[in-house]
N, C-alpha and C positions, 0 to 999 in steps of 0.2 A: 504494500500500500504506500504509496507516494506521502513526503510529507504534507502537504497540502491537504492532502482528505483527510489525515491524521489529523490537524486543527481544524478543519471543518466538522468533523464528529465530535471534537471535543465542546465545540461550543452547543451541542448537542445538550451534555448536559444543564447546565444551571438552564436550560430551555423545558427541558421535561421537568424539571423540579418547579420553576415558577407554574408552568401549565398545572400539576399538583396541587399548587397553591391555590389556583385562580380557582379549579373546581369547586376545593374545599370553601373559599369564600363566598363563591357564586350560589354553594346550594345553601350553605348558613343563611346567608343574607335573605335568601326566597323564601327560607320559612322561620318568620319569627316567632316565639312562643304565645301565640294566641289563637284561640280557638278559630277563627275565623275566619283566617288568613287561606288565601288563594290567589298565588300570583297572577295565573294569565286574570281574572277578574280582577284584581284592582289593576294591575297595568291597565286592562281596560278601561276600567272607570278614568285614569289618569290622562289617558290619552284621549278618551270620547270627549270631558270634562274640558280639555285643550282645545279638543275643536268646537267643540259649541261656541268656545269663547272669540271666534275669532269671527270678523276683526274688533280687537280689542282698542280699549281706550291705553295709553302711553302717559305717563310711567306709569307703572304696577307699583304693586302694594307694599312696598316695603318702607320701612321705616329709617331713619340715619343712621342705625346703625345694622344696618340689613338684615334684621330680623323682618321675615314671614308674619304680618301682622294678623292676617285674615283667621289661619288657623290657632294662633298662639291665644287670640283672644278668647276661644270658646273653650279655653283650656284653663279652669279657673284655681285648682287644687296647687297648680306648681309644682305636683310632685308626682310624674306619670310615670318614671321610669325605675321606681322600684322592685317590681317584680312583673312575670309576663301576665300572672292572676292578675295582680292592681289593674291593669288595662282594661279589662273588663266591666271594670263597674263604673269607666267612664261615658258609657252609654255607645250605640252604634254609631252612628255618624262621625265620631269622632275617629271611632277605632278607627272605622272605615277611610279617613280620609288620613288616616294615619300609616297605615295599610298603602295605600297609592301612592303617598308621598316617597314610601320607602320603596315600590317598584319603579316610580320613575327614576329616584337615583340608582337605582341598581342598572336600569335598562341605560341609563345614559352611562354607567363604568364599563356596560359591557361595550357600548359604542366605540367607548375609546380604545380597548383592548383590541378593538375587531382593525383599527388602525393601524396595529403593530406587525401583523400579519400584510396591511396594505403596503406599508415600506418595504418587508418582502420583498413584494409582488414587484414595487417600484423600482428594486435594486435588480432583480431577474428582468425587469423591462428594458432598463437601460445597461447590458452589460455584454459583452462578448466573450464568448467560450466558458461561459459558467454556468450550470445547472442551475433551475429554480430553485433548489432545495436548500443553497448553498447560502442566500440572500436571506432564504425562512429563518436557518440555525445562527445564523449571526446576529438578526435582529433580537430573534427567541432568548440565546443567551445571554443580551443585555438584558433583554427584557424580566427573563427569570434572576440575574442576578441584583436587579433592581428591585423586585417584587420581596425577597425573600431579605433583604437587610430593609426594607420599608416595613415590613408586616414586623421582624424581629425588633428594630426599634423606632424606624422611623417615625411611625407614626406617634409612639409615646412621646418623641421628641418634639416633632408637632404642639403637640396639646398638654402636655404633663412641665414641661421644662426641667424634665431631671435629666436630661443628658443620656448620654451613650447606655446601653443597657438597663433602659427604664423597662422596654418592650413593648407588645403591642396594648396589653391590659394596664398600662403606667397611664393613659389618659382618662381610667376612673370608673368607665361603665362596665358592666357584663355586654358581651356583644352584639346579644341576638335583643336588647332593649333598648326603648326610645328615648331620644329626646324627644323638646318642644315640637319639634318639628317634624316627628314621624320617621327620622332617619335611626338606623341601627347603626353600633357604632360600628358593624365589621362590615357593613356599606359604607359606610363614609372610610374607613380605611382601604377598602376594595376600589373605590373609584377616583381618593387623592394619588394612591400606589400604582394604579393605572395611568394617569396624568404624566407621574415623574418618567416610569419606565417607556413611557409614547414619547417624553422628551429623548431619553436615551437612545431610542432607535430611530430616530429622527435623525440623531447625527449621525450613526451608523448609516444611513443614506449615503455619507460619501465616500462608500467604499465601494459605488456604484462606478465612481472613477480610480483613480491609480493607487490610492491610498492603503494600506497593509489595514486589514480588521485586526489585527493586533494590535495595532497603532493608534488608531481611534479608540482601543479600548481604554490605551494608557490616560485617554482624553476624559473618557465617559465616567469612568468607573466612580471616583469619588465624587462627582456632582451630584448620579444618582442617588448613591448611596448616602453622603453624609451634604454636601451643601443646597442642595435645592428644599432638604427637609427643615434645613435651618430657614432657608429664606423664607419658607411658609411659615414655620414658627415664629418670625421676629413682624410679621404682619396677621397671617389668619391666625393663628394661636396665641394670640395675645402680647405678643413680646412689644420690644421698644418701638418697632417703626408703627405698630397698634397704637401705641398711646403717647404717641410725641404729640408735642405741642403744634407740628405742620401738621396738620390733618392732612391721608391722603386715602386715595380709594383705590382698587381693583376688585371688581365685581367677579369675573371669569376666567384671573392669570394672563391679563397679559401683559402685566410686569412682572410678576414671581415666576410665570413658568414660559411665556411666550418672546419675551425681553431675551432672558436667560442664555433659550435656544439659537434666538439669531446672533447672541454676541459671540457665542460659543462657535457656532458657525463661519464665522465674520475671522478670526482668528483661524480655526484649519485652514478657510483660504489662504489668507495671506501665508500660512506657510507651505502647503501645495505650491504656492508661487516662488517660495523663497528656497525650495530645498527643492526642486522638481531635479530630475536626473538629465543626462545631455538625450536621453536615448528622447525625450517629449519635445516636441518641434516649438521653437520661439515664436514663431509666427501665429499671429490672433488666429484663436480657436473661432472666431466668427468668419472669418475669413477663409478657414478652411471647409465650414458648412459641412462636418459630419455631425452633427449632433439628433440623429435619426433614432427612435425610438427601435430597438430589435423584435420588441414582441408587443404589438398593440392592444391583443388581447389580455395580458396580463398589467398594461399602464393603464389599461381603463378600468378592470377591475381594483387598480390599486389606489389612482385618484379617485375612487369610490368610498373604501374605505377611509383613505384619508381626508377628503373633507366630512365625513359622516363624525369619525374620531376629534378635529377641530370643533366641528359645531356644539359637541354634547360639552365643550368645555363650559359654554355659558350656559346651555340648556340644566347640567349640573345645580350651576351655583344658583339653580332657585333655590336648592333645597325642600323643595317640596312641591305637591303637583295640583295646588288650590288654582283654579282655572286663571283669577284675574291676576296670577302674577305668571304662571309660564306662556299663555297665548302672548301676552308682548314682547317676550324675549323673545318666542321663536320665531315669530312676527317680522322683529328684527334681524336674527341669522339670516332669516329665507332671504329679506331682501336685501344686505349687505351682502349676500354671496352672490344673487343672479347679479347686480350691479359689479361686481368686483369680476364676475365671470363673462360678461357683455365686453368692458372697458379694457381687459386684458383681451380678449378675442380681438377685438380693433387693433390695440397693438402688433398682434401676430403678421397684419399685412404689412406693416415698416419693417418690424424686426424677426427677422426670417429665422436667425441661429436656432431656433427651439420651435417645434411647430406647434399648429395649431390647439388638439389635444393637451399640450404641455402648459400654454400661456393660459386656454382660460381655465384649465383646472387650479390652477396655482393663482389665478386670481378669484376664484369665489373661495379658496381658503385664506386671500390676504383681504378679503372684502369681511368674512368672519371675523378675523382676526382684529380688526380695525373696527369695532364694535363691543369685544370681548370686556375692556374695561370699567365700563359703566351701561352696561345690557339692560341691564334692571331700571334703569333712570332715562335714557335719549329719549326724544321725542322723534318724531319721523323727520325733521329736516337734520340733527343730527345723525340720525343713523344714513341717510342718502347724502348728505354729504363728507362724511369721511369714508365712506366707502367710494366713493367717484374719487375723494383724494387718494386712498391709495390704489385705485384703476388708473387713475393716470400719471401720478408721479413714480412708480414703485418700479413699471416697464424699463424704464430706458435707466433705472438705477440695475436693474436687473442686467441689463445690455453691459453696460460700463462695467460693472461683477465677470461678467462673461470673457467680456473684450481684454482686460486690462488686468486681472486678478487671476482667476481661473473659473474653471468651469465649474458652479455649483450644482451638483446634479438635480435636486428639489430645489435650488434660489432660497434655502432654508435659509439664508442671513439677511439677504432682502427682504422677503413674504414675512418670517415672523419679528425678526427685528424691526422692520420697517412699521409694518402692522401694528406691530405691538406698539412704539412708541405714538403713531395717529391715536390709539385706544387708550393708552394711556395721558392720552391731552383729553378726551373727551368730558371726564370727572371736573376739568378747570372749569366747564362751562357754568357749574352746579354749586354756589358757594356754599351752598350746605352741606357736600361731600367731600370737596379736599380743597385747599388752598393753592397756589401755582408754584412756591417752594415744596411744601411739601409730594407734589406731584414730583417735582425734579428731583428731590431727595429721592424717591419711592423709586424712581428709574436706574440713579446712580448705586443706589444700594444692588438693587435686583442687578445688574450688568455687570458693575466693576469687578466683585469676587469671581465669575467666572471666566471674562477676560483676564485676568491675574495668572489664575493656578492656569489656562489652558494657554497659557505664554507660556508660562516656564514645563508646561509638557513640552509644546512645542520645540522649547531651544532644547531639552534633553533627547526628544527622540530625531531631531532635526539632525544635529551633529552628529550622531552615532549612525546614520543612515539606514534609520529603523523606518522614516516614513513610508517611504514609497517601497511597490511589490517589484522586482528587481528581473521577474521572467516574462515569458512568454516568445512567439515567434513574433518576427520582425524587429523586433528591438533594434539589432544592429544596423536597421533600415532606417532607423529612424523616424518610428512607424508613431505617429500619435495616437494617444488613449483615449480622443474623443473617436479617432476612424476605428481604432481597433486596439479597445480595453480589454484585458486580460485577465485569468482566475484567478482571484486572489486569496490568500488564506483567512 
């Protein structure tokens, strides 16, 4: 067996193991101890409840500090989640809508997990001479090595602030019991755990170009595992950037987890640029015009799942599935993605390097993305015009990435950094929900640590010339990785 397939089965592992995990969380979370509970029926209700409601009135229900006010109000004892009995003598309506809230977040964690599988798909889209299988097990085993240090402690980290081996029970509930909100806590650990591990394979996208997936891993490993759970912590779990004196907001990550991705992104390139090897041709990769999709059928399946996986990240942060606060959020995805996916389609007849297919997929998840900030709060001329900005400004940042940097295979540093920072302006419109320093804090915070530590991978793995994959025919042709990219471990 060749060494190549040898690290390809290996990343096998922590793949089946996270898959393990997701099972076990997936079936806990479906039934929590109450008599009455039947998934497909309250997803039901969740999602019928959603559409009755639409079109909804803008903003939804929530309060300044984004609490779900519609349901917390009928909920007068304060004290619902003591045991799964207690629940019951809250009378049915309530269970009930307590019940749905917890299958809409479960249905929107499995969304985003189903995206992990999309990057895949996207890496086997764009790649030459490498199995499908080969894009699944590298995503898989970030993905499983992100799920299984999130579930052990990440999430206590989150919500507990004891630090490294708090575990998953350090944030204080039994799992399969509710908050205010109808969330269980091993749903709410199942679909932030899914978030970080979709950030992680996200970047493992660029191993769809020359890049060694061992090298990217050296990249991934510890944001998923230990910094991105801190950044959620020092904003959603209460820590300092929570209760600074800048007020600042993100409704749906897209400064803690959408910011994050593109800065992290924004850094590979420029070292793909800075360490490439002689065998990759000098001359503009747009200029060369191979950047052709090898399996159409498997990019379309992929940018399926991955804007499906994008979307749930606000759909998510209802937290619960009382009709007049998800119909406006979703309300708002729908149309920041066809507009993000229209405006980047137009693009496509200027900027030819990346066709059709590629430009408006990647623009209805940058027209998402650019929304995700304050989802819960825009009215419709906010959500239509920062999605037109990032449809028309994001392209030709995208071109210049391409032209002058390297070839990002998703445009992950343009679509979610770019995205992210329109979305996180959106909150300044709102003086009741953050302040304009404290917005810029909120951005600096979430960017700079990951741009840090993936600098100094960078100059580690850069100099020892770990980055790039060193085989393949043509090399000594001086064969480019965009005409003909090569299997990489």
């Amino acid at each position: 067996m060749k060494q190549r397939d040898v690290f390809s089965l290996l990343w096998a592992i922590p793949g089946i193991i996270g898959l393990c995990l997701i099972t076990f969380m997936v079936i806990r979370a479906a039934t929590p101890s109450v008599p009455s509970a039947n998934l497909v029926a309250d997803l039901s209700n969740a999602i019928g409840g959603t559409a009755d409601a639409l079109i909804a009135p803008m903003p939804s229900g929530f309060d300044l500090e984004g609490n779900a006010v519609l349901l917390s109000e009928e909920v007068t004892d304060g004290n619902i989640s003591e045991s799964g009995e207690a629940l019951t003598d809250l009378g049915r309506v309530v269970v009930g809508k307590m019940l749905a809230s917890n299958a809409w977040y479960l249905m929107c964690a499995v969304f985003v997990l189903l995206g992990i599988p999309g990057i895949g798909l996207l890496i086997a889209a764009k790649t030459w001479g490498e199995m499908t299988w080969n894009g699944m097990l590298r995503v898989g085993g970030v993905a499983g090595i992100s799920l299984c240090a999130f579930f052990i402690y990440g999430y206590g980290l989150i919500f507990s602030g004891v630090g490294l081996g708090g575990g998953f029970f350090a944030a204080g509930n039994d799992p399969v019991e509710f908050d205010l909100n109808g969330i269980t806590e091993i749903t709410d650990c199942l679909f932030l755990g899914a978030c970080v591990a979709f950030v992680g394979a996200v970047w493992m996208g660029f191993s769809a170009g020359p890049i060694r997936g061992r090298a990217l891993l050296c990249f991934i490993f510890f944001p998923v595992t230990l910094l991105l759970p801190l950044l959620l912590n020092w904003k959603w779990g209460g820590g300092w950037l929570d209760t600074s004196q800048w007020t600042n907001y993100d409704f749906g990550g897209a400064a803690l987890l959408h910011l994050p991705l593109g800065a992290g992104a924004l850094i590979i390139g420029v070292g793909a640029r800075c360490f490439r090897k002689g065998h990759l041709r000098k001359e503009s990769l747009v200029e060369e015009g191979l950047d052709d999709t090898i399996r159409p059928g498997a990019a379309i399946a992929g940018y399926a799942l991955y804007i499906l996986a994008v979307a749930a990240f606000p759909l998510g942060g209802t937290l619960e599935a009382t009709p007049e606060i998800t119909a406006p959020v979703f309300q708002a995805v729908v149309v920041a993605g066809i507009i993000g996916f229209f405006c980047f389609g137009l693009w496509s007849l200027i900027l030819t390097q990346r066709d059709l297919s590629d430009w408006a997929s990647l623009g209805a998840v940058a027209g998402i993305i650019s929304i995700t900030g304050a989802a819960d709060s825009v009215y419709w001329p906010h959500v239509i015009g920062a999605s037109l900005l990032a449809g028309f400004i994001l392209p030709p940042v995208i071109w210049v990435f391409d032209k002058w940097i390297t070839r990002d295979p998703l445009a992950t540093a343009v679509v979610h950094g770019g995205g992210a920072i329109i979305g996180c302006s959106l909150p300044m419109f709102f003086s009741d929900l953050s302040t304009p320093l404290g917005q810029l804090m909120l951005v600096a915070v979430s960017a700079l640590p990951v741009m840090v530590l993936f600098l100094i991978v960078l100059i580690l793995v850069g100099f020892i010339g770990f980055f790039f994959s060193d085989r393949g025919e043509n090399e000594s042709e001086g064969g480019s990785w965009t005409a003909r990219p090569h299997a990489r471990d």
